[in-house]
Structure formats: structure tokens, C-alpha cells
C-alpha positions as CSV (number, residue, x, y, z in Angstrom):
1,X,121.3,-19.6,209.2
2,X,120.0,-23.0,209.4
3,X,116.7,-22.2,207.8
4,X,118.3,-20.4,205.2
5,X,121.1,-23.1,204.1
6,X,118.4,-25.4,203.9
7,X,115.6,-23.7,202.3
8,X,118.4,-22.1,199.4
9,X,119.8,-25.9,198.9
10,X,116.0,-26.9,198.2
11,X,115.2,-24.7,196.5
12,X,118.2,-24.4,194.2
13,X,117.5,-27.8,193.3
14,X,113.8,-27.9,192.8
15,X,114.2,-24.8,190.4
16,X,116.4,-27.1,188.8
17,X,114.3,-30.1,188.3
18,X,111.4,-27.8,187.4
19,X,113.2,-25.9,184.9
20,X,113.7,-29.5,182.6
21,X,110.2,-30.2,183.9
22,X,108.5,-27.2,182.4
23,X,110.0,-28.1,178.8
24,X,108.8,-31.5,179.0
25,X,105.3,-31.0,180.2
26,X,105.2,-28.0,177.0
27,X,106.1,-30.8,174.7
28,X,104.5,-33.9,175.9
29,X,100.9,-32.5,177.5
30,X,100.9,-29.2,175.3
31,X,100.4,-25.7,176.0
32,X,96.8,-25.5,176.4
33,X,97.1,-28.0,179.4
34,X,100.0,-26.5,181.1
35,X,97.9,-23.3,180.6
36,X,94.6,-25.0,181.7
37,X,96.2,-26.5,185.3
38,X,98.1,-23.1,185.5
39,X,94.2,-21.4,185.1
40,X,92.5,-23.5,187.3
41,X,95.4,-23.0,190.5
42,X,94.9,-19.5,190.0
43,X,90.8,-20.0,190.4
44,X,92.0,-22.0,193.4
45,X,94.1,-19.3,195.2
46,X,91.7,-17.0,194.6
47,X,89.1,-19.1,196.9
48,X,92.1,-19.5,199.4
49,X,91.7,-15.7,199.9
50,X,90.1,-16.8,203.0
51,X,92.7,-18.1,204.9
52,X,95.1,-14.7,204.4
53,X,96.4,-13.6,207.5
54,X,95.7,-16.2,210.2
55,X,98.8,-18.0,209.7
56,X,100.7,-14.5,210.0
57,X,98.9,-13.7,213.1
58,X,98.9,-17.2,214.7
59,X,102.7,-17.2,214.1
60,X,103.4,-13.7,215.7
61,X,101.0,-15.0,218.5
62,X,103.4,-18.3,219.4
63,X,106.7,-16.7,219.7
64,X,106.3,-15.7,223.4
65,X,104.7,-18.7,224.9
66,X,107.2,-21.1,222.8
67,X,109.9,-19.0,224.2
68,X,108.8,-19.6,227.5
69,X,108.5,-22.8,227.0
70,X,104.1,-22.6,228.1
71,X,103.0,-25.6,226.5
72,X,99.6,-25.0,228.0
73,X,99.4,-21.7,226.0
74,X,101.2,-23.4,222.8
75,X,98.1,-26.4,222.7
76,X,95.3,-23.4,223.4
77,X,96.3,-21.4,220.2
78,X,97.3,-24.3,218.3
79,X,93.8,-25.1,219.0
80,X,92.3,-21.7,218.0
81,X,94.3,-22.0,214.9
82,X,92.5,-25.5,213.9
83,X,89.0,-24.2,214.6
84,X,89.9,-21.2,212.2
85,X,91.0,-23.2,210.0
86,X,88.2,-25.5,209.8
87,X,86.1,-22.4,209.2
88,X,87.6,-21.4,206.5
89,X,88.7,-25.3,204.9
90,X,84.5,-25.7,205.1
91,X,83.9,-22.0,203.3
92,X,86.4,-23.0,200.7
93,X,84.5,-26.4,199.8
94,X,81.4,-24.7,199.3
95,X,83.0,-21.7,197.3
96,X,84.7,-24.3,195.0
97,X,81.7,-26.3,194.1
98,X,79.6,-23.0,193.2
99,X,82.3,-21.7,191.4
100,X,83.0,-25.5,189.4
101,X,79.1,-24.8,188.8
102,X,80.4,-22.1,185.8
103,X,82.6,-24.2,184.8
104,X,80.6,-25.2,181.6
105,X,80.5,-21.1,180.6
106,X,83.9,-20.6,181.6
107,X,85.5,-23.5,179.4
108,X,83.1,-23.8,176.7
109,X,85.7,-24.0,173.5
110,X,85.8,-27.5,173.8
111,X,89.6,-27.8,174.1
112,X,89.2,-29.9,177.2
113,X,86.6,-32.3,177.9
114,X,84.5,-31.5,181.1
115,X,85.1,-34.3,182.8
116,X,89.1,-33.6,182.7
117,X,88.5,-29.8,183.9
118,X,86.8,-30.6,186.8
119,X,88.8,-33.8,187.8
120,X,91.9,-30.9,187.9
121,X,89.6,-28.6,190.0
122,X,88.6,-30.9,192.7
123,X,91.8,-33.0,192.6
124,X,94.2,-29.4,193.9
125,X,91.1,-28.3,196.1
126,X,91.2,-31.6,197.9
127,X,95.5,-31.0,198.0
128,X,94.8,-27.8,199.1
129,X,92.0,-28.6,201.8
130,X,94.9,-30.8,203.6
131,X,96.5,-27.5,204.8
132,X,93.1,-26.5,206.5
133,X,92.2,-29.7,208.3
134,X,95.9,-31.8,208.5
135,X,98.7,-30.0,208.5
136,X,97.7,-26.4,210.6
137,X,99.9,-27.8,213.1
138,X,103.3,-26.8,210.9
139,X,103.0,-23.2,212.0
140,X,104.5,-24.4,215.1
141,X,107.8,-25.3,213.4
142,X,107.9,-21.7,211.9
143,X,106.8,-20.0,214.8
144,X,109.7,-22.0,216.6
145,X,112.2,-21.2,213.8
146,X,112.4,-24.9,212.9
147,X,111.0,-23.8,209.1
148,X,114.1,-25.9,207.4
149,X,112.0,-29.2,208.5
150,X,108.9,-28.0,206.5
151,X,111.0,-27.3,203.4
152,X,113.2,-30.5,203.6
153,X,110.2,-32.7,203.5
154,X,107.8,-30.7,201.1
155,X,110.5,-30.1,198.6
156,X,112.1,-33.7,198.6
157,X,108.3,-34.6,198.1
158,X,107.8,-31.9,195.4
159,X,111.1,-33.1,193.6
160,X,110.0,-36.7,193.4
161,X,106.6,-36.3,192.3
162,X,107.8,-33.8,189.6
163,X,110.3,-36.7,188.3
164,X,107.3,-39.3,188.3
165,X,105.2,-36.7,186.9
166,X,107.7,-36.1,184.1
167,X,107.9,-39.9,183.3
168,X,103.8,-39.8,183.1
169,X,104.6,-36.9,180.2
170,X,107.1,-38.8,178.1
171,X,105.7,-42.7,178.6
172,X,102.1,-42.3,179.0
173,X,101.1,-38.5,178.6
174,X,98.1,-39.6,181.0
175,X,96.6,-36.2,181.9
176,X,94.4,-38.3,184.7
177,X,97.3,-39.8,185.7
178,X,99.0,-36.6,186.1
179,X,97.4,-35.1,188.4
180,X,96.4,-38.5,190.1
181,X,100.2,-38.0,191.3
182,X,99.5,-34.4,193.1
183,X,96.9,-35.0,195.3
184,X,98.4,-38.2,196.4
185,X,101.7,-36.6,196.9
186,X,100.1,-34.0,199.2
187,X,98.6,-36.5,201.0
188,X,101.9,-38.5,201.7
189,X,103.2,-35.1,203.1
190,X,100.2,-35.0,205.3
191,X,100.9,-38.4,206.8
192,X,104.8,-37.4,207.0
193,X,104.0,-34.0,208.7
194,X,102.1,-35.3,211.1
195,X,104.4,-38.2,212.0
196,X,107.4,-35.3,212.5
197,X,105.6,-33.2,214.8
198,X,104.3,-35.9,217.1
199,X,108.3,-36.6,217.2
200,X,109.4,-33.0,218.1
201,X,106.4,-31.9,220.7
202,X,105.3,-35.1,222.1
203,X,103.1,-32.9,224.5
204,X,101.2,-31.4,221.4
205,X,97.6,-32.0,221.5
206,X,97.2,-32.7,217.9
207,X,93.6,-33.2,217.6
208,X,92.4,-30.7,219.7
209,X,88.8,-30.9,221.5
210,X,88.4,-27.2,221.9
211,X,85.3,-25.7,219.8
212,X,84.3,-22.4,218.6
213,X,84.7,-20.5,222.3
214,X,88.3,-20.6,222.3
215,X,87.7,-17.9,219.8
216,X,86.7,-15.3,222.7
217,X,89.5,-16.0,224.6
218,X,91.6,-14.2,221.8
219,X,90.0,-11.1,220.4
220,X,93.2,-9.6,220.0
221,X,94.5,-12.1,217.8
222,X,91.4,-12.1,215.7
223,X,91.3,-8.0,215.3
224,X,95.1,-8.7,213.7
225,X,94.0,-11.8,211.5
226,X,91.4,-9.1,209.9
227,X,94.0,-6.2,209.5
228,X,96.6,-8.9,208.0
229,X,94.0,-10.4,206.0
230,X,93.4,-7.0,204.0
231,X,97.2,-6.8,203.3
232,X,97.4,-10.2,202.4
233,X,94.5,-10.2,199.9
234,X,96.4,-7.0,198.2
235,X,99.3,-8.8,198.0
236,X,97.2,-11.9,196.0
237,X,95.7,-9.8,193.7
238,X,99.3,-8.6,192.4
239,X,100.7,-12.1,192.3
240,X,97.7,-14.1,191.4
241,X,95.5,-12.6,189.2
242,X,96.9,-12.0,186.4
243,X,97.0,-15.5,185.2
244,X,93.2,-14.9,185.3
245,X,93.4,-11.7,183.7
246,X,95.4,-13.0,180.6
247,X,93.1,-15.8,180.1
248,X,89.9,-13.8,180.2
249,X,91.5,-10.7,177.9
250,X,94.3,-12.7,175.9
251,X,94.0,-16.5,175.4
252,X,94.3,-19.8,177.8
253,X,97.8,-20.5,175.4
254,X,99.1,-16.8,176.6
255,X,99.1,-17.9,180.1
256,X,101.3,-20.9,179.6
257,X,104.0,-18.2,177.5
258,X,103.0,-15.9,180.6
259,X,103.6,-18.6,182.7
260,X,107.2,-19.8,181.5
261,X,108.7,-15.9,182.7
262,X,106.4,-15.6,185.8
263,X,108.2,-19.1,186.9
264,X,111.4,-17.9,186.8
265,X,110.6,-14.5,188.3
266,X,109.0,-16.2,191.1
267,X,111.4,-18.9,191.5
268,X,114.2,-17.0,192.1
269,X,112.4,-14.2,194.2
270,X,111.5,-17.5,196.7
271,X,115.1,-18.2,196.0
272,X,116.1,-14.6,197.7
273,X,113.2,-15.1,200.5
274,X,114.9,-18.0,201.5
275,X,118.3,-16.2,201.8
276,X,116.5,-13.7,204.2
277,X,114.3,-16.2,205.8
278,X,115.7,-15.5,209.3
279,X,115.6,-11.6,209.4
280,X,112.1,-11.5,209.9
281,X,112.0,-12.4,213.6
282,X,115.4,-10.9,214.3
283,X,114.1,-7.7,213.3
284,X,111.4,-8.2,215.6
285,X,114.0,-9.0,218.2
286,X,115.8,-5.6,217.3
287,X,112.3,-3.9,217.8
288,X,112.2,-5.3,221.3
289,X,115.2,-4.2,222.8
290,X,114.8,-0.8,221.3
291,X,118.1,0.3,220.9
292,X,117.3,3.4,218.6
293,X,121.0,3.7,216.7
294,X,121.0,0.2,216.3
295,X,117.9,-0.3,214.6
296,X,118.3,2.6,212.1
297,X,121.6,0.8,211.5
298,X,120.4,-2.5,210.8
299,X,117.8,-1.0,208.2
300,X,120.4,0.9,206.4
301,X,122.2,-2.0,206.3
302,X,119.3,-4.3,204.9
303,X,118.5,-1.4,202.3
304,X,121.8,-1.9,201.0
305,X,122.3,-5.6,200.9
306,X,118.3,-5.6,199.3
307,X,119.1,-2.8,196.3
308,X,122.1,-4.7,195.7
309,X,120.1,-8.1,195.5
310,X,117.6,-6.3,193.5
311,X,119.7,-4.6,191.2
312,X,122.1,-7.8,190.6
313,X,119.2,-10.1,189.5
314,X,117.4,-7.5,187.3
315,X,120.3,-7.0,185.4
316,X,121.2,-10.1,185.1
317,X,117.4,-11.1,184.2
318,X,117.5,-8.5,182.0
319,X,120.3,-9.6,179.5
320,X,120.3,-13.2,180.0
321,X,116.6,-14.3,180.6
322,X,115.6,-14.2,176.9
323,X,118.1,-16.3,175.2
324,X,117.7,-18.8,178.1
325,X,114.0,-18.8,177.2
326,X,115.0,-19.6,173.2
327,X,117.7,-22.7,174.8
328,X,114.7,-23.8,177.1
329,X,112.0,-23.7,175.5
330,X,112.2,-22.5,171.9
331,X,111.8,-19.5,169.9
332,X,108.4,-19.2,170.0
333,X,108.0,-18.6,173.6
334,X,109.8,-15.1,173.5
335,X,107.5,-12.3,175.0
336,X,107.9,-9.2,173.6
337,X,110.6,-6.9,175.7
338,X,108.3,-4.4,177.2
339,X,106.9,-7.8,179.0
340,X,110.5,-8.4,180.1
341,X,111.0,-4.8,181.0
342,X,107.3,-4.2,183.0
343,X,108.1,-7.9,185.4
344,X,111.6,-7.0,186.0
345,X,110.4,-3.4,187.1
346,X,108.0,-5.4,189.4
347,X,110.5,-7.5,191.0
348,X,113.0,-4.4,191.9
349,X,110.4,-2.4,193.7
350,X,109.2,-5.8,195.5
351,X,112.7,-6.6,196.4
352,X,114.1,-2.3,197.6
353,X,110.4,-2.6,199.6
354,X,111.6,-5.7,201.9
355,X,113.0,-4.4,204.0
356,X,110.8,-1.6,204.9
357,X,108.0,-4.6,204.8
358,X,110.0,-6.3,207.4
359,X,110.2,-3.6,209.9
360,X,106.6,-2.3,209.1
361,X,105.6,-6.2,210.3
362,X,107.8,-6.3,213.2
363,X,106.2,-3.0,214.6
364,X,102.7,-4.5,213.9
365,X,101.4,-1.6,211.8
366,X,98.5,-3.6,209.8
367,X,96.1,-0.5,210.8
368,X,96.9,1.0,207.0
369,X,93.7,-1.4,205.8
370,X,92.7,1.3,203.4
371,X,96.4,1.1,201.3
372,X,95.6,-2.6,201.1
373,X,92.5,-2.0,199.7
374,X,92.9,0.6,197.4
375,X,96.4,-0.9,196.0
376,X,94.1,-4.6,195.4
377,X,91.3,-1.8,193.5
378,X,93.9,0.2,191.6
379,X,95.9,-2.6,190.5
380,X,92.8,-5.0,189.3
381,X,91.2,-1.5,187.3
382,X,94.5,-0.8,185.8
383,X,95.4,-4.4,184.8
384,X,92.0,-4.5,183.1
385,X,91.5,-1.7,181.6
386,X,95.2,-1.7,180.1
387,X,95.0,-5.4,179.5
388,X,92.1,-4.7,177.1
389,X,94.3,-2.3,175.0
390,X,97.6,-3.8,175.2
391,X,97.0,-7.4,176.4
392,X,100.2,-9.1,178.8
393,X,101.4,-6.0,179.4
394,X,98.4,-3.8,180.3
395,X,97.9,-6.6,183.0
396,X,101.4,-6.3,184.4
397,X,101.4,-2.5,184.4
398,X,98.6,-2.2,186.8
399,X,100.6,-4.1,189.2
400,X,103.7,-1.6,188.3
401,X,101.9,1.2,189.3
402,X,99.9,0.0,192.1
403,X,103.2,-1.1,193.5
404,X,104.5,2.7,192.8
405,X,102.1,4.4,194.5
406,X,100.8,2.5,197.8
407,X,104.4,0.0,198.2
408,X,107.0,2.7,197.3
409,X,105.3,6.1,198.2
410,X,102.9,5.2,201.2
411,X,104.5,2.0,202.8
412,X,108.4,4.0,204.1
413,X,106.0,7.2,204.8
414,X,103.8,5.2,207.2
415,X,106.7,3.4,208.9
416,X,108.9,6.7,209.4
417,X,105.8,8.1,210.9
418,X,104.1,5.5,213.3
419,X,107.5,2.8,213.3
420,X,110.4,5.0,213.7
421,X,108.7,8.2,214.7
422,X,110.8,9.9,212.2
423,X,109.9,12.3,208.9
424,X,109.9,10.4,206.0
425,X,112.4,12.6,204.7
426,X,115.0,10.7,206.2
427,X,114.1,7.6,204.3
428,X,114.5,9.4,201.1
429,X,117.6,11.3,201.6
430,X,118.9,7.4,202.3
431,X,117.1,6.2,199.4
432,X,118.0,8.7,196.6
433,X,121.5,7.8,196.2
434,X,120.9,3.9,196.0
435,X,118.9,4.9,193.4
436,X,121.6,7.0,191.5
437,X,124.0,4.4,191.7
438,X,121.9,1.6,190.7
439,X,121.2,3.4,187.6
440,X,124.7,4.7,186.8
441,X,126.1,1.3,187.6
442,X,122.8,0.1,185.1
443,X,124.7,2.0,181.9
444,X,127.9,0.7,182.7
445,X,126.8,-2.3,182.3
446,X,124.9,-1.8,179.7
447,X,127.5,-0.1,177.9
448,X,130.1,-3.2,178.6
449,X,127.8,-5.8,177.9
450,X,127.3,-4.2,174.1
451,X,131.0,-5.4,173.3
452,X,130.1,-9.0,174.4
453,X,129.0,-10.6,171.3
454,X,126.5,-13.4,171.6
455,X,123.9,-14.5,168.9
456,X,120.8,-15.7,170.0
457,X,119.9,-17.7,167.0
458,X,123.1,-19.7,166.9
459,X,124.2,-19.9,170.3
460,X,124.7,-23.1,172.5
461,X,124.0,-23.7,175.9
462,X,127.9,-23.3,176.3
463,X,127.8,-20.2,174.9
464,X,125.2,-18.9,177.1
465,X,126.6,-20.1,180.2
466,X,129.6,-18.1,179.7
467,X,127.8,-14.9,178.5
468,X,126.0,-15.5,182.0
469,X,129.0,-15.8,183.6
470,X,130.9,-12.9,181.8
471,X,127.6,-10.6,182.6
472,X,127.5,-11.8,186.2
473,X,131.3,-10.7,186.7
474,X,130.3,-7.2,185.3
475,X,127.1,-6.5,187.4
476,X,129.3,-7.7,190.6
477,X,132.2,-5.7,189.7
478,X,130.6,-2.5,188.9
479,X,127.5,-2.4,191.0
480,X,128.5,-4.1,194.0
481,X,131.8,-2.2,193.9
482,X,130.3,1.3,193.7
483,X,128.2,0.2,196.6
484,X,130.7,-0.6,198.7
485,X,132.5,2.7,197.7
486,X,129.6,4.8,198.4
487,X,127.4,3.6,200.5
488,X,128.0,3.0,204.3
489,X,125.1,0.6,205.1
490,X,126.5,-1.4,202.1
491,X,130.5,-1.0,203.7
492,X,128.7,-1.8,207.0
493,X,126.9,-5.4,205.8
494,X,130.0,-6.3,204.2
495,X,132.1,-5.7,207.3
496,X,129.4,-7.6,209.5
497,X,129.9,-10.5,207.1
498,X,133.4,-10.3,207.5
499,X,133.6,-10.8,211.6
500,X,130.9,-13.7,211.4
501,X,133.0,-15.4,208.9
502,X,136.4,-14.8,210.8
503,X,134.7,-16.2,213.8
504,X,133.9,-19.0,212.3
505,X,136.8,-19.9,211.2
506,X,138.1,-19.6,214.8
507,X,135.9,-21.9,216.2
């Protein structure tokens, strides 16, 4: 609960601050910059493909010794985890300075200088290095469910160096300057990190002398990094490349308009993975006492409370997000509504498929490598084929139907099967009616919202905060009500809620 206040309050407010900041870096650096940066971080997370699935493993890995309290065992993987990561900060130095070698190909319209493009590049890879040979040691506050200290400092960072940045915009409009800020704001948390953890595990060995042989001591761990880094790379390619893919089908000024949705999209899916951010390991918790009818009614009841989650924000997203765009931004930054309608679409099936990720994790089934792979293949081909013909929304199709075919068909097929030891029938006779009352509850709504009158071209920020507010109401009343009607799971969450708050008022 901790966790989650604190992550939801930081992130709340750096949505905030980032939602102004957006606007003024569009106006004051222009959209070819924003689009340029926004480019060149999606080149970077491509090279960070290395890392994918160490972390994950390293975390599952610390959560018996640190329950033990085995400080000896803690420093030994701690260790492991910074001669991995070492590895792969020194592979990612040397891919970034053959990929910066294209540069002059890549950026050849002249919009930027050289000089600028590569002073970006090198200036997030050095940011992004720190992670790799600084601050490896934060997996130990996850791992030890202590995440809310990693999010109180990085965010207050973020926030600050967001308001500087924004005064760079206005006053100066320094590109140099900039991102100047970035790196040295990344290094600050570095020093800040470092300082914190000394304080909470005085017995840490932070610069470990252990070399390369500590890797033999693990070779479980390192047969799970590989399966997890397969799933993780899959899961890159749908969020990360198709910045990349716009730029080299569309235009480096369609990312930035790309951009402006994806933020919001992403902000307030973080904004929901915060909410959950403590179910992970008390699903695995569930898993270990394996308690059979408890289990299956904890899943039920995390189906629910995720369709509801995903069916409250897409709606909502769905009638508000475009005039908010016009009040924010302008006019000229509205995507056409298919885009709308295709990112939405993504953002339901990633939010109903949380819960069986969850439980697919907490079992350890990462053996499914080839539904990794061939969801990365299917969704790259598809994005660019379709990207060539229809532009933004070719690109976010492919990730629709990848996410259709390996995330909602395979993913519950392979957990009823090798999880739950179940037929996967049981998953969609549970399914099927969530369904059917998200979309009768969808044309309520729709027909209610209809006798709401609200003109885009006129309207005020006023009047869009109360067509928010009038729209929220709706979406609660109707969707959340027929849930509650209908659905046990749903009934069941709602009750659960009820006890913890009635005992907290007791106490």
C-alpha cells in the first residue's frame, strides 16, 4: 500500500508538470526538436535491448534470501547483478558509437546541425549508462518492497529538472542547455541513490570485488535472464518502435503529434501500474501457499477490478482525450480518430491481459520464448507493411493484432495449461461476459453522452472539465454498476475493499 500511495502521488503530479511542459517545449524548441530528442530515446532504448530481463530475474532471485535476512547471499547476487551489468553497460557503449556512425545518413535534411544530434545521443547514453555501472544496487529496494524510495527520489528529481528545463524553453531556448540539464540531473540521482542505500543496508558491499566466476555459481538465474529477455524484447518492440517506425515511413514532425497521445496513453497506464504495484509479489505469495480456491478467487477478482480499470479509462479517453488535445496543444495536433480508436484498443487488451501476466510471472512460465518471438516478428512486419499504406495507423495496427493473437489468444491458454492445470475453457467462459458487459455498458454511454452538448471549437477549459466530470459520472454509474450487479469477482473486490477499510477505521 505504501508503494502504491507513493508512486500514484508522484506520479499524479509529474503527469501534471509534464502535461504544461509538453506545450511549452512544442512552442519554444519546436516540433522538429521535441520529435528529434523523442527519435533519438527511441534509438537509445533500442540499444538497451540488452539489459531486458536481468533486472526481472535478479529481483525474483532476492526475495528468499532478503526474507531470510542472508546478507551473505544478498552481497553475492548483488554482485552477479553488477558484473552483468557491466557486460551489457560496455556492449551498449560500443553499439551506440557504431550506430552514431549513421548518423550523418540517418539525419541528412539538414534540420539539425550534426553537432546538436549527436551532443543529444551521447548526452542520454551517458544518463542511461549510470543505470549499468551506478545505480544496479536499486533492485534491492524493489526486491525488498521498499520501491516508493526509488520513486520519491527520481520523480522529485524528474519534476525539478522538468521546471528548470521549462525555464531554459521560455528565457533562453538553449537546445545545449537543455539537455545539459538531463544528464546532470541523472547524475545527481546517482550520487543521491547511492547515498540512500549505504543508509538502509549498511552491510551492503557496494562495490563489489567479485569478477566474471560468480556467474557459474548461478546458472539457473542466467537460463531465466535469457527466457525473460525474449519476453522483454517483445514487449519493446510494441512500445518502442514505433516512434522509429513513424519517422522512417511518415516524418520526424509526425512523431512529435504521435508523441503528444502516446504520452498520455503511457502516463496514465504507469499511473494504473502504480495502483497495482504491490500485487505482483502477493500473487507470488498466493502461488506459494497453494491454496487452489483461493487462487482462482483472487484472479477472478483481479479480472474484474482490471476490465473495469480498462474499460473506465478507454471510455473516458475516448470522448475526452481529443478536445483536451485542442485546449493543450492546439488544433493542429488532432490525429485522425482511427489513431485514437487503434491506441485505445491497445491499451484495453494490455490492461484485461494483467492479470493473467501477473500470474503467468509468478508461476515462472518464461519457457513460451517462441510467442515472444513471433509476437516481436508479427508486430514489426505488420507495422511496416501497414505503415507504408496507411502511415500512423498501419504502425499501431501491427501492435493491435500482435497483441490479439499471442497476448489475448496464447498467453490465458498457456497459463490454464501449465499455471493452473486447467482447460482454457474456464478462462473464457469467465471472460465472455466481461466482455458483453463492457460493450453493452460502451452504448450506454455512448448513447448518454450524445445528449451532452460540448463544442470543441468554442469550448473553455471550464467547459471541458465538467464534460470530464459529467462523462466520468456516466462510465462509473453504468459500467461499474453493471459490474457489480453481474459479476461476482467484481461483488467480491468490492466487498474485500470494504473489510480493509472498516478495519481501518477501527484501528
Amino acid at each position: 500500500m505504501k508503494n502504491a500511495k507513493v508512486g500514484v502521488f508522484f506520479f499524479i503530479a509529474s503527469i501534471f508538470v509534464q502535461f504544461f511542459s509538453r506545450k511549452i517545449f512544442l512552442d519554444n524548441l519546436g516540433d522538429e526538436f521535441i520529435g528529434l530528442e523523442t527519435t533519438l530515446r527511441s534509438v537509445l532504448g533500442f540499444l538497451n535491448l540488452a539489459e531486458l530481463g536481468i533486472g526481472t530475474a535478479i529481483g525474483f532471485t532476492l526475495y528468499k534470501p532478503i526474507f531470510n535476512e542472508d546478507h551473505k547471499e544478498i552481497n553475492k547476487i548483488i554482485a552477479l547483478l553488477g558484473v552483468l551489468y557491466a557486460r551489457i553497460g560496455y556492449f551498449i557503449i560500443a553499439a551506440g558509437i557504431v550506430t552514431s556512425l549513421f548518423f550523418p545518413i540517418i539525419f541528412d535534411d539538414g534540420q539539425f546541425s550534426l553537432l546538436l544530434v549527436y551532443f543529444i545521443f551521447y548526452a542520454l547514453l551517458f544518463s542511461s549508462l549510470l543505470s549499468y555501472f551506478a545505480n544496479y544496487h536499486q533492485s534491492l529496494l524493489g526486491a525488498d518492497q521498499k520501491g516508493y524510495i526509488i520513486q520519491g527520489y527520481f520523480q522529485t528529481l524528474i519534476i525539478v529538472r522538468v521546471i528548470i528545463q521549462c525555464f531554459v524553453a521560455i528565457y533562453l531556448q538553449d537546445f545545449y542547455l537543455y539537455i545539459t540539464l538531463e544528464l546532470l540531473f541523472s547524475i545527481l540521482y546517482s550520487i543521491v541513490l547511492r547515498q540512500k542505500i549505504r543508509k538502509e543496508y549498511p552491510w551492503l558491499i557496494i562495490n563489489s570485488k567479485e569478477k566474471g566466476e560468480v556467474i557459474k555459481a548461478y546458472p539457473e538465474i542466467i537460463k531465466k535472464i535469457k527466457q525473460v529477455f525474449v519476453h522483454k524484447m517483445s514487449t519493446f518492440v510494441k512500445n518502442s518502435t514505433d516512434n522509429i517506425l513513424i519517422f522512417a515511413l511518415v516524418n520526424v514532425q509526425s512523431v512529435a503529434f504521435f508523441g503528444n497521445y502516446q504520452l498520455i496513453i503511457t502516463k496514465l497506464a504507469g499511473l494504473v501500474k502504480m495502483a497495482f504495484a504491490g500485487t505482483g509479489s502477493a500473487v507470488g505469495n498466493l502461488i506459494a501457499e497453494d491454496d487452489k480456491e483461493n487462487i482462482k478467487k483472487v484472479f477472478w477478482e483481479l479480472m474484474a477490478i482490471q476490465f473495469f480499470v480498462a474499460g473506465f479509462f478507454s471510455l473516458i479517453l475516448f470522448y475526452t482525450m481529443e478536445p483536451f488535445i485542442i485546449l493543450w496543444l492546439g488544433e493542429k495536433y488532432v490525429l485522425a480518430k482511427t489513431t485514437l480508436i487503434l491506441l485505445i484498443a491497445n491499451f484495453f487488451i494490455f490492461q484485461i491481459s494483467s492479470t493473467v501476466e501477473r500470474f503467468k510471472n509468478a508461476y515462472g512460465l518464461y519457457g513460451d520464448t517462441w510467442a515472444a518471438g513471433t509476437e516481436a516478428l508479427l508486430n514489426l512486419g505488420i507495422s511496416f507493411f501497414c505503415g507504408r499504406i496507411w502511415g500512423i495507423d498501419g504502425v499501431v495496427l501491427g501492435t493491435l493484432v500482435s497483441l490479439i493473437l499471442l497476448v489475448v489468444i496464447w498467453k490465458p491458454y498457456y497459463l490454464f495449461k501449465k499455471g493452473f492445470k486447467k482447460s482454457v475453457w474456464y478462462y473464457w467462459k469467465g471472460v465472455l461476459p466481461l466482455v458483453i458487459l463492457f460493450c453493452v455498458s460502451a452504448f450506454a454511454v455512448n448513447f448518454i453522452a450524445h445528449s451532452f452538448t460540448y463544442d470543441r471549437e468554442s469550448a473553455d477549459l471550464w467547459d471541458w472539465v465538467i464534460y470530464a466530470i459529467f462523462i466520468t459520472f456516466v462510465v462509473t454509474g453504468i459500467y461499474g454498476l453493471s459490474l457489480f450487479l453481474f459479476n461476482t469477482g467484481f461483488k467480491n473486490f468490492v466487498f474485500r475493499v470494504k473489510v480493509m477499510a472498516i478495519r481501518k477505521i477501527g484501528k
